[in-house]
matplotlib code that plots the C-alpha trace (Angstrom):
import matplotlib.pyplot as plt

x = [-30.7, -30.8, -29.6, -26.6, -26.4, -26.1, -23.8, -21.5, -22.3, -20.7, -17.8, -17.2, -17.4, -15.4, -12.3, -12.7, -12.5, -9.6, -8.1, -8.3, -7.7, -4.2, -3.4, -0.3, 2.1, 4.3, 4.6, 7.6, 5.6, 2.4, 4.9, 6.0, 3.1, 2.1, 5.5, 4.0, 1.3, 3.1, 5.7, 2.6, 1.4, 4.8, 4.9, 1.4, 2.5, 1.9, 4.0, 2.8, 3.8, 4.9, 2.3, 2.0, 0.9, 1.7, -2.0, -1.1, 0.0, 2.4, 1.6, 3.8, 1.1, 4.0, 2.7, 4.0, 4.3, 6.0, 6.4, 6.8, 7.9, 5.5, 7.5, 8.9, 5.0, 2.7, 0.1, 2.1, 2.3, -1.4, -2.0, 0.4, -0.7, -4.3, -6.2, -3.3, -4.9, -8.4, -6.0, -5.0, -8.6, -7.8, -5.0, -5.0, -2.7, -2.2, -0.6, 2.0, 3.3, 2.4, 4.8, 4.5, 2.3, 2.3, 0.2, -1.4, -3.5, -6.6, -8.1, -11.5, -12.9, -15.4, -12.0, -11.1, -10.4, -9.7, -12.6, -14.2, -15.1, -11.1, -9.6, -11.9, -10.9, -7.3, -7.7, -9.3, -5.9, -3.6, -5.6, -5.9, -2.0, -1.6, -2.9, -0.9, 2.0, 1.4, 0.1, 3.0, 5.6, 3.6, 6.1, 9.2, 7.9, 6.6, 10.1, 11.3, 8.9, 9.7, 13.3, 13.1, 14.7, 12.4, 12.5, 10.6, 12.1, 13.4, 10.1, 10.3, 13.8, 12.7, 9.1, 9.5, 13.7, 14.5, 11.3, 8.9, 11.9, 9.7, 12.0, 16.0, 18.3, 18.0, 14.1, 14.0, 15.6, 13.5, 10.2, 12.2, 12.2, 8.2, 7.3, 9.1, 7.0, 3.5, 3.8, 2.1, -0.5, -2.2, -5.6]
y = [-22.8, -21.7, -24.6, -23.9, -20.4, -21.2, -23.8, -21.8, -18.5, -21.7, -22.6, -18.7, -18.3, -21.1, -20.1, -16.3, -17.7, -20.8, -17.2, -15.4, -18.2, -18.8, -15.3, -13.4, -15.1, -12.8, -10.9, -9.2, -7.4, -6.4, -5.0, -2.7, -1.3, -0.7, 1.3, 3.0, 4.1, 4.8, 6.9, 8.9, 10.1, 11.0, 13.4, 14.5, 15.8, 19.5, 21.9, 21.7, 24.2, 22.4, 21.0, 23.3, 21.6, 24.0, 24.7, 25.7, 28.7, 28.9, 31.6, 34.5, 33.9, 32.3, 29.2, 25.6, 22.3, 21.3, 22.4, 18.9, 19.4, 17.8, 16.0, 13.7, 13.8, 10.7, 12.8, 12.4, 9.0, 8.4, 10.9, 8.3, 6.0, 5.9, 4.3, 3.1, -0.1, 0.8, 2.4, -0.9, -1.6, 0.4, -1.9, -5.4, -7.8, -7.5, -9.9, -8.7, -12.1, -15.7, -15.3, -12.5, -10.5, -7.0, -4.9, -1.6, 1.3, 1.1, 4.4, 3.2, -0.1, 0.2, 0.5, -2.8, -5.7, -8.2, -10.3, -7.8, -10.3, -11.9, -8.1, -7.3, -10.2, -9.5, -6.4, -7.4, -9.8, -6.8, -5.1, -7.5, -8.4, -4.5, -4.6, -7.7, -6.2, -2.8, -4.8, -6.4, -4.0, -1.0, 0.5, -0.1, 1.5, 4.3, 5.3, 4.9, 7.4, 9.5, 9.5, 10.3, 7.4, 6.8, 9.2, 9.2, 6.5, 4.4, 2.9, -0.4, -0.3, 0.2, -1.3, -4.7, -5.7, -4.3, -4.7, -7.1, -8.9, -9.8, -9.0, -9.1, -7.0, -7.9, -7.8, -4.7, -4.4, -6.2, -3.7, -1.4, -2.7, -3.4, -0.2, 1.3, -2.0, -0.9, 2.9, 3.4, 0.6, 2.4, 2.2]
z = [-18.5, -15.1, -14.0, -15.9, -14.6, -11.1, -11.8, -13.9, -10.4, -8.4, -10.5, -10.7, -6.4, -6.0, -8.4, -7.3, -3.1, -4.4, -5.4, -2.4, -0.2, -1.0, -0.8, -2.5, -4.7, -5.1, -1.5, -3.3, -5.6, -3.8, -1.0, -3.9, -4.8, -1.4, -0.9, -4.2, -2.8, 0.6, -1.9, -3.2, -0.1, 0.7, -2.4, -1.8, 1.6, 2.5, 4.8, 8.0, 10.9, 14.1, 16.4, 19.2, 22.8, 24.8, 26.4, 30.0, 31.6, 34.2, 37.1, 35.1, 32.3, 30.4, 27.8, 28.8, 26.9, 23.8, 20.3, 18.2, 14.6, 12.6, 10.6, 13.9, 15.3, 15.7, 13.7, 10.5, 11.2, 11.5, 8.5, 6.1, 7.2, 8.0, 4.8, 3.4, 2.7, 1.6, -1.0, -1.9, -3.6, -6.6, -7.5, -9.1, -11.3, -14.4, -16.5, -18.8, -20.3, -19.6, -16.8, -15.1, -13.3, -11.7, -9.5, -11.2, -10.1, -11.9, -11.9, -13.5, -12.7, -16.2, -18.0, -17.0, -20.1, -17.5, -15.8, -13.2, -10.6, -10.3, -10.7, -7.6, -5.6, -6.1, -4.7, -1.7, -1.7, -1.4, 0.8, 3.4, 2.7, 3.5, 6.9, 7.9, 6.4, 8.6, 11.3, 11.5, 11.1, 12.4, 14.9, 13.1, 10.4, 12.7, 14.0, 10.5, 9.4, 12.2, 12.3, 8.3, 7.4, 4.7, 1.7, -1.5, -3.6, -0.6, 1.0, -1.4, -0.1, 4.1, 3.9, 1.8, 2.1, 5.8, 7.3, 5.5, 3.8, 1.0, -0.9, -1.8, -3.1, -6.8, -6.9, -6.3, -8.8, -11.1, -9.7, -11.6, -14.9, -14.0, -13.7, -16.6, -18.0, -17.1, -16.3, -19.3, -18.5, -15.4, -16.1]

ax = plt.figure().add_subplot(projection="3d")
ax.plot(x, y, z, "-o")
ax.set_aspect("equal")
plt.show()
């Protein structure tokens, strides 16, 4: 019996790493639900005042250096951005018919009815996939974010067709039609 037991761990290691190791199928996809969760920390955003660097005193006692509006600063930047990707943990395919697949938010792991141990290693897929993606296209996506280019409901649009070109035109249209699929899904 324990014989079997380790055998069946091995088998189970070695389909969860065969997993992993070829990565992302469907680059399309996990680039939109990491514009998802990009989205959502755009709509979590508060007002900020402008960032105010001006720390020295000229010799009339007069305060020099810049006022950067916050919303064109690198800090903003870093705030989106920064654990962006650990974010990515709490997501993991789900499949919704014998041919497709999606990524959902799963907002309790003990909720799961899918096998635990894949779900998990999925979800260390998308999150190493987020940090190439970001890695990649870090400063593009940067200046976008500065020069307000992207807007909630265009970051699919700017992060995964003009940047990452994982995607085309019409699958983004298709991510529609997925999300009205699983909205009601998120676990």
């Amino acid at each position: 019996m324990a014989n079997f037991n380790l055998n069946l761990f091995f088998l189970i290691a070695i389909a969860t790493f065969a997993v992993s190791a070829y990565g992302i199928d469907d680059k399309c996809g996990a680039c939109n639900a990491i514009a998802e969760e990009l989205e959502r920390g755009l709509l979590n955003e508060k007002p900020r005042n402008h960032l105010d660097m001006r720390h020295r005193l000229d010799s009339k006692g007069q305060r020099q250096g810049k006022l950067i509006d916050y919303r064109v600063s690198d800090l903003r930047v870093v705030e989106l951005l920064d654990g962006l990707c650990e974010k990515m943990q709490d997501y993991t395919l789900e499949k919704v018919d014998s041919s497709r697949q999606v990524w959902i938010k799963v907002n309790n792991w003990d909720n799961l009815q899918t096998n635990r141990q894949e779900a998990r290693a999925y979800s260390k897929d998308i999150s190493t996939f987020c940090g190439r993606l970001l890695e990649e296209n870090e400063d593009e996506l940067a200046e976008s974010i500065k020069k307000g280019s992207i807007k909630v409901g265009e970051v699919s649009k700017v992060l995964c067709q003009e940047l990452g070109r994982y995607c085309s035109q019409t699958s983004s249209n298709r991510k529609a039609v997925d999300e009205e699929d699983v909205s009601d899904r998120e676990l």
